[in-house]
DRENFIVEX-834798 format. One record per atom (N, C-alpha, C): atom name; x, y negated, z negated. Coordinates in steps of 0.05 Angstrom, whole numbers, plus 5000, padded with zeros to 4 digits. Example, Ala and Ser with C-alpha at 12.3 -4.5 7.8 and 13.67 -1.06 7.14 Angstrom:
// DRENFIVEX-834798
+-------+------+------+------+
: atomo :    u :    v :    w :
+-------+------+------+------+
:     N : 5264 : 5114 : 4844 :
:    CA : 5246 : 5090 : 4844 :
:     C : 5264 : 5066 : 4844 :
:     N : 5257 : 5045 : 4858 :
:    CA : 5273 : 5021 : 4857 :
:     C : 5258 : 4999 : 4843 :
+-------+------+------+------+
END
This chain:
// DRENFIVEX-834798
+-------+------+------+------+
: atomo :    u :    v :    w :
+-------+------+------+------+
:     N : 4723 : 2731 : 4193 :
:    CA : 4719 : 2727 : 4221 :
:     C : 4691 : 2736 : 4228 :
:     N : 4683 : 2716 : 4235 :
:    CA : 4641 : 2723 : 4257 :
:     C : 4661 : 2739 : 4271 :
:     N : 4627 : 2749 : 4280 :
:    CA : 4634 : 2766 : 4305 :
:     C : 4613 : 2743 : 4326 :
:     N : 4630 : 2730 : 4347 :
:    CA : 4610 : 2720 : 4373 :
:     C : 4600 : 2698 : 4357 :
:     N : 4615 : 2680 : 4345 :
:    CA : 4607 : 2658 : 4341 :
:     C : 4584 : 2637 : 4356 :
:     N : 4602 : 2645 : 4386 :
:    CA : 4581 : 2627 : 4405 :
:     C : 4561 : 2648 : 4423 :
:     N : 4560 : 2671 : 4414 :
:    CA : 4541 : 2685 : 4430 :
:     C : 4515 : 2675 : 4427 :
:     N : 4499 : 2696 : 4445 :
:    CA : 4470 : 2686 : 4445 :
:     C : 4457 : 2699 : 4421 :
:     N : 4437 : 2691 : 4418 :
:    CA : 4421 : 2701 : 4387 :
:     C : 4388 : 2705 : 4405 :
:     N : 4385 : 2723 : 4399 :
:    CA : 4356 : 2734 : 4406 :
:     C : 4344 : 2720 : 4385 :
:     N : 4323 : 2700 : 4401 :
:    CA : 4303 : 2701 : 4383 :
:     C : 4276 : 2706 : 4373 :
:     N : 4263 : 2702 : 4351 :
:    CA : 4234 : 2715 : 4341 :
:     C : 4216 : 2710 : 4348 :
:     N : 4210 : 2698 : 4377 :
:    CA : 4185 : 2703 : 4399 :
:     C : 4211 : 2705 : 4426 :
:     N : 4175 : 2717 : 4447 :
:    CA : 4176 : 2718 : 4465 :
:     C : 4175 : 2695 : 4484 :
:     N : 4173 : 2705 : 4509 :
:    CA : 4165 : 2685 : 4536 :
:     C : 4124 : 2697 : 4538 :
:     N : 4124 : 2676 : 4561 :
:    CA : 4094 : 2685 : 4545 :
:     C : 4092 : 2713 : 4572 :
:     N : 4111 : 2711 : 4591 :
:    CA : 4107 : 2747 : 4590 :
:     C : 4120 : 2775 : 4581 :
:     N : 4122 : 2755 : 4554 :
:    CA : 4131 : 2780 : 4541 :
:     C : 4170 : 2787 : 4534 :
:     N : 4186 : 2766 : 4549 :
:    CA : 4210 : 2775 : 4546 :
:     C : 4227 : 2762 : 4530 :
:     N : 4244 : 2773 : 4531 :
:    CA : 4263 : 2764 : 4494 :
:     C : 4271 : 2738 : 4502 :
:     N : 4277 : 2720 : 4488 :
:    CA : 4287 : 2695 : 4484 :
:     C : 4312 : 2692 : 4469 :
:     N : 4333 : 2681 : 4478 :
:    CA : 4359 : 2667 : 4470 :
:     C : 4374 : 2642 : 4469 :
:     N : 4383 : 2637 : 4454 :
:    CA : 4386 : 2617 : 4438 :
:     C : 4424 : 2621 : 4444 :
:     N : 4440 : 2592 : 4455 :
:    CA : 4468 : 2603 : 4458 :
:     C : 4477 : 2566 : 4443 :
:     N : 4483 : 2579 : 4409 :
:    CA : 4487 : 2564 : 4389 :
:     C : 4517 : 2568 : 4382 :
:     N : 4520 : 2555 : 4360 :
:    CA : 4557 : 2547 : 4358 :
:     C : 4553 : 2551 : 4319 :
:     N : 4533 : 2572 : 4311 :
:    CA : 4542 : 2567 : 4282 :
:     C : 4508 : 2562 : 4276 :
:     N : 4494 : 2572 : 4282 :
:    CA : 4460 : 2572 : 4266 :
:     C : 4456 : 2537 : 4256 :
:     N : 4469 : 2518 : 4263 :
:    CA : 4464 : 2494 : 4241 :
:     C : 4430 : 2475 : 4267 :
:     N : 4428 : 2479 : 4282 :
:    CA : 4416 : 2464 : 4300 :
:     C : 4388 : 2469 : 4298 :
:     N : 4366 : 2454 : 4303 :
:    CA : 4338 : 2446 : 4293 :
:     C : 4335 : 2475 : 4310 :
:     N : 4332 : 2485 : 4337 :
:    CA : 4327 : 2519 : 4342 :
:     C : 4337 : 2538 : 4315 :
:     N : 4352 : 2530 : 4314 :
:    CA : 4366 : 2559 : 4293 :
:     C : 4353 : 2563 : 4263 :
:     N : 4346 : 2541 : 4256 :
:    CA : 4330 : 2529 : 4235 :
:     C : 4302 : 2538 : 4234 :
:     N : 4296 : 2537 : 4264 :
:    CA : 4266 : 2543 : 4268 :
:     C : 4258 : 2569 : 4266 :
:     N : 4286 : 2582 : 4278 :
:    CA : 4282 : 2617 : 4280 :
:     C : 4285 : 2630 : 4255 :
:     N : 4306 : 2614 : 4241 :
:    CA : 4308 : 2627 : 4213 :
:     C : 4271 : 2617 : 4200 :
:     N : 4259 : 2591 : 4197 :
:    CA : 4237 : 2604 : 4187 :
:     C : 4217 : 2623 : 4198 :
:     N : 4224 : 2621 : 4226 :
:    CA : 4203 : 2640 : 4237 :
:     C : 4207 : 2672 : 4228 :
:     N : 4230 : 2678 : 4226 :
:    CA : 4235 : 2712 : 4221 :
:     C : 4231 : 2704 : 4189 :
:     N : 4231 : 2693 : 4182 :
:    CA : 4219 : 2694 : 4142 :
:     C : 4198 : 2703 : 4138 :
:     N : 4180 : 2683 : 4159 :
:    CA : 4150 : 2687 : 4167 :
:     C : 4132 : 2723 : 4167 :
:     N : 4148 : 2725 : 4192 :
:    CA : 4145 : 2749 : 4212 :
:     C : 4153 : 2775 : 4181 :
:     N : 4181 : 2765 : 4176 :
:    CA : 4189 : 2785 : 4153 :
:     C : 4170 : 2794 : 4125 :
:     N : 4153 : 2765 : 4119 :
:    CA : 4132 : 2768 : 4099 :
:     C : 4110 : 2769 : 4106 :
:     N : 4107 : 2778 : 4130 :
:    CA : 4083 : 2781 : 4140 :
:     C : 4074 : 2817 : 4152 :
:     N : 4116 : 2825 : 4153 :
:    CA : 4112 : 2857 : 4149 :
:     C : 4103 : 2867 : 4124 :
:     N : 4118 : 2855 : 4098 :
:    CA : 4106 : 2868 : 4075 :
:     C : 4072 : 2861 : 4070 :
:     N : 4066 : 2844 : 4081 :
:    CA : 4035 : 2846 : 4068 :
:     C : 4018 : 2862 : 4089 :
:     N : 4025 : 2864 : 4114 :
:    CA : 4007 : 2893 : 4128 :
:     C : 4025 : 2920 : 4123 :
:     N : 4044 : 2915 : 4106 :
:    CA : 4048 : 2948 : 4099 :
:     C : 4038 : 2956 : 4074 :
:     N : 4030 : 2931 : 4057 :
:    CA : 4013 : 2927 : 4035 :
:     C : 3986 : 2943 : 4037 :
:     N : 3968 : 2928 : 4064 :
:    CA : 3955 : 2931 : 4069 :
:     C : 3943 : 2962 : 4086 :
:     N : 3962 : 2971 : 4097 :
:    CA : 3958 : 2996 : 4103 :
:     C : 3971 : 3016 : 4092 :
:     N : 3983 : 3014 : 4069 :
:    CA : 3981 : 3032 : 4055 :
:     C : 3953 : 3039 : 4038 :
:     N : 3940 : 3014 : 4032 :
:    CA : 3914 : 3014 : 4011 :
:     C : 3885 : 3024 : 4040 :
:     N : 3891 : 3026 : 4070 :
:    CA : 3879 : 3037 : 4089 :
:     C : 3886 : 3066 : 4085 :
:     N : 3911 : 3074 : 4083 :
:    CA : 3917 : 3096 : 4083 :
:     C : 3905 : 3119 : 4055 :
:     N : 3914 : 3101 : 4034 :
:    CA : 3901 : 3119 : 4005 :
:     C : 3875 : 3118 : 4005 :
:     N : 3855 : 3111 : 4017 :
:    CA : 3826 : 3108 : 4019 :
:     C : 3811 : 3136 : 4034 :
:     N : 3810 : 3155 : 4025 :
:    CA : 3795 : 3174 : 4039 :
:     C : 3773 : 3181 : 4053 :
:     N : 3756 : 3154 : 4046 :
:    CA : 3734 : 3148 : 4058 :
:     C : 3735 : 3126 : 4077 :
:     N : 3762 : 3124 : 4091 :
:    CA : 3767 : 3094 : 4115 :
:     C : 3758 : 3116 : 4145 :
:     N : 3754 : 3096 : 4160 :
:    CA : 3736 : 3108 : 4186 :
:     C : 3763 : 3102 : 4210 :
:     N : 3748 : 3109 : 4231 :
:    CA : 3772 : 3117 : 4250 :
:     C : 3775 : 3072 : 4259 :
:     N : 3757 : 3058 : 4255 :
:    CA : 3756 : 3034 : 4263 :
:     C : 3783 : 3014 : 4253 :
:     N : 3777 : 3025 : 4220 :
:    CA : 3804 : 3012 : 4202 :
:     C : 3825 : 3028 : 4212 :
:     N : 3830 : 3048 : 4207 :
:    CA : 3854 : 3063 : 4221 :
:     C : 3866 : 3047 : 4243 :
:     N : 3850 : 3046 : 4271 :
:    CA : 3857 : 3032 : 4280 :
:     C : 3871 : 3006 : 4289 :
:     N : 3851 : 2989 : 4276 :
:    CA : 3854 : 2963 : 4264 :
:     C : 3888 : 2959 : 4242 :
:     N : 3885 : 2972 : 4217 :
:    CA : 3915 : 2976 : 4214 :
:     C : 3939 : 2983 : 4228 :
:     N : 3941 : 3005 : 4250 :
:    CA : 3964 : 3012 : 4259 :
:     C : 3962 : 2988 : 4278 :
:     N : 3946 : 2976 : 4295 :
:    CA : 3947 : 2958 : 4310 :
:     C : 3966 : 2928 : 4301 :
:     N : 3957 : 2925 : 4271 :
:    CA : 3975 : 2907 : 4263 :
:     C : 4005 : 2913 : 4256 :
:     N : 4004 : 2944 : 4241 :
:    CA : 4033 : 2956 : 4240 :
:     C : 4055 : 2947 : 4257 :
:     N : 4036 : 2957 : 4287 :
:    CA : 4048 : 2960 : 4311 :
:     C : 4064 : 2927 : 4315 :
:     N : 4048 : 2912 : 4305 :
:    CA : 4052 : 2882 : 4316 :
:     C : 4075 : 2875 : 4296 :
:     N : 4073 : 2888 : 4279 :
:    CA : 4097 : 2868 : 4251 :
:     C : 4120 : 2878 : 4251 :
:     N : 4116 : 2914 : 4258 :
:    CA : 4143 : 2927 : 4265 :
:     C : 4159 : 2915 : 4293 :
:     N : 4148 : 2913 : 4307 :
:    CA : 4161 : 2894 : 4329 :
:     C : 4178 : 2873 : 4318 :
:     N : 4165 : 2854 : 4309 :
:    CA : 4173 : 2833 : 4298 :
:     C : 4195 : 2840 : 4275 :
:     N : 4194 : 2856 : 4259 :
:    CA : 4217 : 2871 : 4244 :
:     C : 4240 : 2866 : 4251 :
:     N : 4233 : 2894 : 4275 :
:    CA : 4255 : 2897 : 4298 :
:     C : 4270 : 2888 : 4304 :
:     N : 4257 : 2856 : 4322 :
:    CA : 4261 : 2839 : 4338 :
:     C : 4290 : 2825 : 4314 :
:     N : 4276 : 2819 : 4292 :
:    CA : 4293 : 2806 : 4270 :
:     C : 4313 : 2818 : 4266 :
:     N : 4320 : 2854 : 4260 :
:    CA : 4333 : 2862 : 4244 :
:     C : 4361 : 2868 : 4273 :
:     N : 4344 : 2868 : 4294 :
:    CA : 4368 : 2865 : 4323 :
:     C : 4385 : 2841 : 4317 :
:     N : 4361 : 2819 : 4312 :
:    CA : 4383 : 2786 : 4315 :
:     C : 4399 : 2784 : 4292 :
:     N : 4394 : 2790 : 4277 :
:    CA : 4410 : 2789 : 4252 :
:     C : 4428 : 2810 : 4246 :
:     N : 4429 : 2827 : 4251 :
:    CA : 4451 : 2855 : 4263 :
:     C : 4469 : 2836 : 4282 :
:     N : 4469 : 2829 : 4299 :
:    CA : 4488 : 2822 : 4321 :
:     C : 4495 : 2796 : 4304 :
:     N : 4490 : 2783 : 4293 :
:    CA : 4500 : 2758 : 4278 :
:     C : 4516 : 2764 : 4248 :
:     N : 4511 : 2796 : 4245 :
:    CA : 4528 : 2802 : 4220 :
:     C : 4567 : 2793 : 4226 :
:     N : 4580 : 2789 : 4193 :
:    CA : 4601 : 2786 : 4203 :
:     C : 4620 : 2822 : 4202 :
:     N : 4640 : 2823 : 4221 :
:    CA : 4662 : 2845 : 4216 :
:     C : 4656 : 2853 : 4192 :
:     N : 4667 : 2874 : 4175 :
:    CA : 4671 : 2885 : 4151 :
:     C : 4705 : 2870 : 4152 :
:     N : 4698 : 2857 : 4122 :
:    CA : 4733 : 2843 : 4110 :
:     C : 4748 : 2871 : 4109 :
:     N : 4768 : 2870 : 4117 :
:    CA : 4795 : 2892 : 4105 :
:     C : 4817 : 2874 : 4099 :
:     N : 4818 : 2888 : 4058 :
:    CA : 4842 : 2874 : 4039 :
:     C : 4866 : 2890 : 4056 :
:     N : 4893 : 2878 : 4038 :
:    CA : 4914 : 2882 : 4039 :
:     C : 4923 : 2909 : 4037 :
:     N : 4911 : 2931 : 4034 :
:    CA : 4916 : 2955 : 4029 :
:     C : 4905 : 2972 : 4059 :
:     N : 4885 : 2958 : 4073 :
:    CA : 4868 : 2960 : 4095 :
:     C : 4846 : 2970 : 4101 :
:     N : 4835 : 2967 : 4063 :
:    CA : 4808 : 2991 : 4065 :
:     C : 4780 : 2954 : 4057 :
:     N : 4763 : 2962 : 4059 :
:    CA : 4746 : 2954 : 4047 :
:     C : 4744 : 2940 : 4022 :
:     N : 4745 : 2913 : 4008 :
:    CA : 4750 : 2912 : 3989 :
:     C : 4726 : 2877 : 3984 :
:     N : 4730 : 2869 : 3966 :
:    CA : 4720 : 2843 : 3952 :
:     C : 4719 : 2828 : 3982 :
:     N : 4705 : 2822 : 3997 :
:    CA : 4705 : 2794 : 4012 :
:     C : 4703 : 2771 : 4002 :
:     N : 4735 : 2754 : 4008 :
:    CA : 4730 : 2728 : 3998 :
:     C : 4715 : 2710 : 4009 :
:     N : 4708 : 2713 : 4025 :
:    CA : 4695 : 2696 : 4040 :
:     C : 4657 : 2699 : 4035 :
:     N : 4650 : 2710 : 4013 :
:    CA : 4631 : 2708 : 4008 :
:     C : 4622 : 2703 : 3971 :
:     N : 4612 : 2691 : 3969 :
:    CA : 4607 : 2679 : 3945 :
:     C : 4606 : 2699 : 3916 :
:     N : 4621 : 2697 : 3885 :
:    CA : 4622 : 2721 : 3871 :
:     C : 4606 : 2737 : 3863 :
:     N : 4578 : 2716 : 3858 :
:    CA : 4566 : 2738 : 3848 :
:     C : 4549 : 2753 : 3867 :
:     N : 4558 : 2755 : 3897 :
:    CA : 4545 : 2786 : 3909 :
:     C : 4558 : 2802 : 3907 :
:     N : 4578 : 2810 : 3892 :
:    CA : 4597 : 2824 : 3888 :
:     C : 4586 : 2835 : 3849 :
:     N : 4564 : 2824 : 3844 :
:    CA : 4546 : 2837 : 3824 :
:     C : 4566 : 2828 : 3799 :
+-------+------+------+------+
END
């Protein structure tokens, strides 16, 4: 069982002043839902290469207050975007399955080998 099948899905931009955007879909299959999933791929590989990048700001003992800046400024911008993602995709997780015993167990409903 989804949780909110037809709810709204925040998605990975804004309005251009700034406010969250939603999306009120029936199941992710539609050219929006499509678009947001590449956009948070985007946004997602685009946190690891400025955390890449400011870590190699950070190990540098001779970086000036300009790069400092300049890195957290982008931090600032990707962790948002993170965020923004790890909200929409949190609210779009499904229930936790409970087997027959009523604990936690194998979900069938997900393919075997994530179950390792």
């Amino acid at each position: 069982m989804t949780a909110h099948t037809n709810a709204l899905r925040l998605l990975p931009w804004t309005t251009p002043e700034g406010k969250p955007c939603f999306l009120s879909s029936d199941g992710g299959e539609g050219v929006l839902s499509r678009l947001a999933d590449d956009v948070e791929a985007v946004q997602t590989s685009m946190g690891a290469e400025v955390l890449g990048g400011a870590k190699a700001v950070l190990a540098d003992p001779q970086v000036g207050a300009r790069e400092l800046r300049f890195a957290l400024a982008r931090v600032t911008e990707v962790l948002g975007d993170v965020l923004r993602v790890a909200e929409s995709r949190g609210a779009r997780l499904s229930l936790p399955y409970n087997d027959e015993e009523g604990d936690e167990g194998d979900d069938p409903r997900l393919p075997a080998e994530a179950f390792g």
